[in-house]
Structures are given as C-alpha cells and as structure tokens.
C-alpha positions, 0 to 999 in steps of 0.5 A, a space after each residue: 500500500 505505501 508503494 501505490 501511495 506513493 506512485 498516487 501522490 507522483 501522478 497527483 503531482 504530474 497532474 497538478 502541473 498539467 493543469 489535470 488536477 487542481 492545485 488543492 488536491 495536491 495532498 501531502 502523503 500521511 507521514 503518521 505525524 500528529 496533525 497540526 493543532 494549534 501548536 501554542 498559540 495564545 488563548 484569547 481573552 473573550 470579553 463579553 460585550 452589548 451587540 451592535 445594532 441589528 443583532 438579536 435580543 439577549 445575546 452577548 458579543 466579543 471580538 477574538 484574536 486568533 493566528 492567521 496561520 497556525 504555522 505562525 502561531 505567535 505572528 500574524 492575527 485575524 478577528 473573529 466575531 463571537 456571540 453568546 446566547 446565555 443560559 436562561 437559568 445561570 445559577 445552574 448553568 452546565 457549560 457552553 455549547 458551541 455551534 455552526 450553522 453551516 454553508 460553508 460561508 454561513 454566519 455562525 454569531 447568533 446561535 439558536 436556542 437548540 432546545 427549550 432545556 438546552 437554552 435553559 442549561 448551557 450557555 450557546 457560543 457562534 461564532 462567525 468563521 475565519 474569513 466570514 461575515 463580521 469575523 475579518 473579511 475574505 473579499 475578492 470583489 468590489 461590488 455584486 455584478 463582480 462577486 456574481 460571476 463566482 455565484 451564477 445559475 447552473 447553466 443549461 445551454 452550450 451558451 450558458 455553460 461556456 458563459 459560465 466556465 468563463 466568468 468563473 474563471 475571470 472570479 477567480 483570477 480576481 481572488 487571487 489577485 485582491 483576495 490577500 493572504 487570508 485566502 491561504 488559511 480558509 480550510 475547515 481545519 483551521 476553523 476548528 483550530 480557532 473552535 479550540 483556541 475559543 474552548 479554551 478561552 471560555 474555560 470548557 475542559 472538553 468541547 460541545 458542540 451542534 453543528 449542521 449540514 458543512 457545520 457536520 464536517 467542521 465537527 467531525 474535523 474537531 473530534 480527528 484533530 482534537 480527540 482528547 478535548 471531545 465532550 458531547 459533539 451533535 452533527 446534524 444533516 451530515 457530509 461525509 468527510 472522506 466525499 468531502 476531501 478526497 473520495 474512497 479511490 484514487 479515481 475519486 479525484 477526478 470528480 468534482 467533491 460535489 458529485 462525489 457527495 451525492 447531494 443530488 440523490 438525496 434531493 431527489 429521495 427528498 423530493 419522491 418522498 414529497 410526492 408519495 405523501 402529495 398523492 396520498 393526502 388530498 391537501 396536496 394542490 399537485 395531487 391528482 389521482 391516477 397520475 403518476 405525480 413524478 412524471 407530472 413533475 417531469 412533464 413540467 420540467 420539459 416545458 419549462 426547457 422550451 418555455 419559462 413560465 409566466 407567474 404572478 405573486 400576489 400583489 406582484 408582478 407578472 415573473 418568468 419562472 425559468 427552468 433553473 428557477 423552478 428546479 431550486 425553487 423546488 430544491 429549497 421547498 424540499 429543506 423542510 417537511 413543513 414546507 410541504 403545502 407551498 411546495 404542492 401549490 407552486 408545483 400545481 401553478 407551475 403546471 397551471 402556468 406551463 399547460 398550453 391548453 389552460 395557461 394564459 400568460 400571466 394569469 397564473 397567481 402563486 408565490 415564487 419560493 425562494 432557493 435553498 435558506 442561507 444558514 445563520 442569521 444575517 446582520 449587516 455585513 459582507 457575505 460574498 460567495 468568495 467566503 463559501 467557495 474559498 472554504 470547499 475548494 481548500 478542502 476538496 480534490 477536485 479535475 483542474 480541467 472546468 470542462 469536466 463539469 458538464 459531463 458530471 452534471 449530466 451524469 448526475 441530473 440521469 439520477 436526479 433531474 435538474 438536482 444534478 446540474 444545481 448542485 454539481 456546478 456548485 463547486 466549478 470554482 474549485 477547478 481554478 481555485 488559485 491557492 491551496 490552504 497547507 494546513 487542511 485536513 483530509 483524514 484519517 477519521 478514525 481517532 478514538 474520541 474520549 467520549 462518542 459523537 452523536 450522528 443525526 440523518 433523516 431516513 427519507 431524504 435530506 436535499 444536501 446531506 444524503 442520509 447515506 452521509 450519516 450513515 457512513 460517517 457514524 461508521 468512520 468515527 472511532 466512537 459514534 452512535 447514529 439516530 435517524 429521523 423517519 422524515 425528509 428534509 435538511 436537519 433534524 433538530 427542531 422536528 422530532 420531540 424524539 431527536 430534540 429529547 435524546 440531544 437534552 439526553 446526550 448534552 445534559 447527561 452524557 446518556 446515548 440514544 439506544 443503538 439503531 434508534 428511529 424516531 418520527 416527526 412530530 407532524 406529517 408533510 401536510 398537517 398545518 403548525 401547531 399553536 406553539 410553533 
C-alpha cells in the first residue's frame, strides 16, 4: 500500500502541473505525524460585550484574536466575531455549547436556542468563521455584478455553460489577485483550530458542540484533530468527510467533491418522498389521482426547457419562472417537511402556468419560493460567495480541467433531474481555485474520541446531506452512535420531540440514544403548525 501511495501522490503531482488536477488536491502523503493543532498559540481573552445594532435580543458579543496561520502561531492575527446566547437559568448553568450553522460561508454569531432545556442549561457560543461575515473579511470583489460571476445559475445551454466556465474563471483570477493572504488559511481545519483556541478561552475542559449540514464536517474535523478535548459533539444533516476531501479511490479525484457527495440523490429521495405523501393526502394542490405525480413533475420540467413560465405573486408582478428557477425553487421547498403545502401549490401553478391548453400568460397567481435558506442569521455585513467557495475548494480534490463539469452534471441530473446540474456546478470554482490552504485536513477519521459523537440523518431524504452521509460517517468515527429521523428534509433538530429529547439526553447527561434508534416527526408533510410553533 505505501508503494501505490506513493506512485498516487507522483501522478497527483504530474497532474497538478498539467493543469489535470487542481492545485488543492495536491495532498501531502500521511507521514503518521500528529496533525497540526494549534501548536501554542495564545488563548484569547473573550470579553463579553452589548451587540451592535441589528443583532438579536439577549445575546452577548466579543471580538477574538486568533493566528492567521497556525504555522505562525505567535505572528500574524485575524478577528473573529463571537456571540453568546446565555443560559436562561445561570445559577445552574452546565457549560457552553458551541455551534455552526453551516454553508460553508454561513454566519455562525447568533446561535439558536437548540432546545427549550438546552437554552435553559448551557450557555450557546457562534461564532462567525475565519474569513466570514463580521469575523475579518475574505473579499475578492468590489461590488455584486463582480462577486456574481463566482455565484451564477447552473447553466443549461452550450451558451450558458461556456458563459459560465468563463466568468468563473475571470472570479477567480480576481481572488487571487485582491483576495490577500487570508485566502491561504480558509480550510475547515483551521476553523476548528480557532473552535479550540475559543474552548479554551471560555474555560470548557472538553468541547460541545451542534453543528449542521458543512457545520457536520467542521465537527467531525474537531473530534480527528482534537480527540482528547471531545465532550458531547451533535452533527446534524451530515457530509461525509472522506466525499468531502478526497473520495474512497484514487479515481475519486477526478470528480468534482460535489458529485462525489451525492447531494443530488438525496434531493431527489427528498423530493419522491414529497410526492408519495402529495398523492396520498388530498391537501396536496399537485395531487391528482391516477397520475403518476413524478412524471407530472417531469412533464413540467420539459416545458419549462422550451418555455419559462409566466407567474404572478400576489400583489406582484407578472415573473418568468425559468427552468433553473423552478428546479431550486423546488430544491429549497424540499429543506423542510413543513414546507410541504407551498411546495404542492407552486408545483400545481407551475403546471397551471406551463399547460398550453389552460395557461394564459400571466394569469397564473402563486408565490415564487425562494432557493435553498442561507444558514445563520444575517446582520449587516459582507457575505460574498468568495467566503463559501474559498472554504470547499481548500478542502476538496477536485479535475483542474472546468470542462469536466458538464459531463458530471449530466451524469448526475440521469439520477436526479435538474438536482444534478444545481448542485454539481456548485463547486466549478474549485477547478481554478488559485491557492491551496497547507494546513487542511483530509483524514484519517478514525481517532478514538474520549467520549462518542452523536450522528443525526433523516431516513427519507435530506436535499444536501444524503442520509447515506450519516450513515457512513457514524461508521468512520472511532466512537459514534447514529439516530435517524423517519422524515425528509435538511436537519433534524427542531422536528422530532424524539431527536430534540435524546440531544437534552446526550448534552445534559452524557446518556446515548439506544443503538439503531428511529424516531418520527412530530407532524406529517401536510398537517398545518401547531399553536406553539
């Protein structure tokens, strides 16, 4: 095996030169060295302080200085921005949990409560991740017409497709130039370097920690970097990391790490999961008994390629609803069960609006729903989609040729309509990224934690996180027990009184869920909210 390594790590290198490869997955070969912790570096001082204007009630904030480069320790430093939500009963406070909300690229400063009995024992720590939001700013832009170009639509045509590979590379050949030296120091595991330097200076011996969908990887990367300060860890919605990186094969590498993690195979569980309830609940506006509701959606998805549809909101104006609008429309009514009623209604609009026989353009009324949420809570300040890309390509493999991307998404949209090309073309920046983080973490995964990670999937589909993700990486874990949620759609938390029960269980006690434990939502696709909620 160290043979074939080390053949694998030539070729790379060839590879890398030629162009084949992008420069991020130039790995170095393991050398069963410790990995890089955060090799002495100062622990901060943390001092709370009232938040600015615009953030939410009852939290606390602080500015931390934390190493730009890990190698430095003791050089060069960046700010990240921190915020506290305290515990509501503190003379019984148990600790602090810290949390992700994920992306990458979300703001993390403003935590939510978790549960009702979390949020009454812990204080909840976010924070925004180096180069994000209010922490110090990665920016390659200077205005949204630029930042764009990184962040367009998946395309469609040959027009678009040669549109896009070529604003993509013009993005990043702008980072490169006017991103500055933070760009080299984005990757996950330097976040959570700064995650345990932030322990510290809170004064917790071990971490808690909730992290969801990229929040999961930041979690997993801590309990393998960390494995002696690992207290009670929740992923929620989870990447698996080996996808995440580097893939199980050599050829692996040769794909895009947004093809190898099979995000459009869960959407597409997510969205036949949909369907199956719509045609068994009469609340359902796409329902229509006798058909075949997938194929009603796919007779929907022709016509759109011929023809956007013409919907009106209410109130609003007349709106071209593309093919692109319509697949991520669907794609982030898909994040949340609940959402379940709107998503039949715009479905049924759209086949009202696309029905050469019905439609008359315009007449069509319905809301337009929006693509998939961003994670965390917004506050003024920059967020561009430099700060997301600049994490995933640091810490992924991916060809350095963009061309390739056409065909995976091609690939991947024969399993998954439209779901393929969303979210495979996702990562194109990745194939001229122009930097590479030293310091990145790509496995082993398998280090023995002092206490278990908990490892939450819904069964029935997840639109970014295929439950398989779940799965697999209770597996690769040195300690790891995995709950499931009989539900779709993306995270748990917040939808089962099982899964919010056993997190109160596993944080407040120490104690796991049973092995192979499945809960239920709390309510079906097409029931309508509860008071409380």
């Amino acid at each position: 095996m160290g043979g074939f390594r080390r053949r694998m790590a030539v070729l790379g290198s060839v590879l890398v030169a030629a162009g084949v490869l992008s420069a991020p997955q130039a790995q170095a070969e393991p050398s069963g060295e410790q990995p890089l912790g955060t090799n002495g570096a100062a622990v901060p001082e943390v001092n709370w302080a009232e938040c600015a204007e615009g953030a939410p009630e009852s939290y606390e904030c602080a500015e931390v200085e934390v190493p730009l480069s890990y190698r430095d320790p003791h050089g060069e430093t960046i700010t990240l921005a921190v915020g506290r939500l305290p515990a509501a009963d503190q003379d019984h406070k148990l600790g602090t949990i810290f949390y992700n909300p994920g992306g990458p690229g979300g703001s993390g400063r403003y935590a939510p409560e978790l549960t009702d009995r979390l949020h009454e024992r812990f204080d909840i720590v976010g924070f925004d991740p180096r180069g994000i939001h209010e922490s110090t700013p990665l920016r390659c832009f200077t205005d949204d017409e630029e930042a764009a170009k990184l962040a367009g639509t998946f395309p469609v045509t040959i027009q678009e497709k040669k549109r896009r590979i070529a604003e993509t590379a013009e993005a990043t050949a702008s980072c490169a130039e006017n991103a500055g030296p933070l760009v080299n120091h984005m990757s996950t595991a330097n976040v959570a370097r700064d995650m345990d330097l932030l322990r510290q200076a809170i004064g917790e011996q071990q971490l808690s920690y909730y992290g969801i969908s990229y929040g999961s990887h930041l979690g997993t990367v801590y309990a393998n970097l960390f494995p002696d300060k690992v207290g009670s860890v929740v992923i929620d919605a989870v990447l698996d990391p080996v996808e995440w990186t580097e893939g199980y094969r050599p050829v692996d590498r040769f794909a895009p790490f947004s093809f190898r993690l099979g995000s459009h195979g869960g959407a597409q569980r997510a969205l036949e999961t949909f369907l199956g309830a719509c045609e068994n609940d009469e609340r359902c506006a796409f329902r229509e008994p006798g058909q075949d509701l997938l194929a009603k959606y796919d007779t929907v998805l022709d016509r759109l390629l011929e023809q956007p549809a013409v919907i009106t909101p209410p109130g609003g104006e007349p709106t071209e609803v593309t093919y692109q609008t319509a697949v991520q429309a669907t794609l982030g009514q898909l994040y949340d069960a609940a959402s379940s009623a709107s998503l039949g209604e715009f479905l049924q609009a759209l086949a009202d609006a696309t029905d050469p026989d019905v439609a008359t353009k315009g007449s069509v009324v319905a809301e337009i729903p929006e693509g998939p949420p961003a994670p965390g809570f917004q506050t003024p300040g920059y967020i561009g989609p430099e700060q997301g890309v600049a994490v995933m390509c640091a810490d992924s493999a991916n060809p350095g040729t963009p061309w390739v991307w056409d065909g995976f998404a091609r690939k991947a949209d024969r399993e998954a309509r439209g779901f393929g090309s969303q979210w495979v073309w996702m990562s194109l920046p990745c194939a001229t990224w122009p930097v590479a983080d030293e310091d990145s973490y790509a496995g082993p995964w398998d280090r023995q934690t002092a206490n278990p990670v908990l490892v939450i999937g819904n069964s029935l589909g997840d639109p970014a996180t295929p439950y398989d993700d779940a799965v697999s990486t209770s597996r690769l874990l040195g300690d790891a027990r995995l709950l499931t949620l009989e539900s779709f759609g993306h995270g748990a938390n917040g939808n089962s009184e099982c899964v919010d029960s056993a997190m109160d269980r596993y944080f407040i006690d120490g104690e796991l869920p049973e092995e192979g434990t499945v809960c239920q939502p709390d309510r079906a696709p097409f029931d309508p909210p509860s008071q409380a909620e």
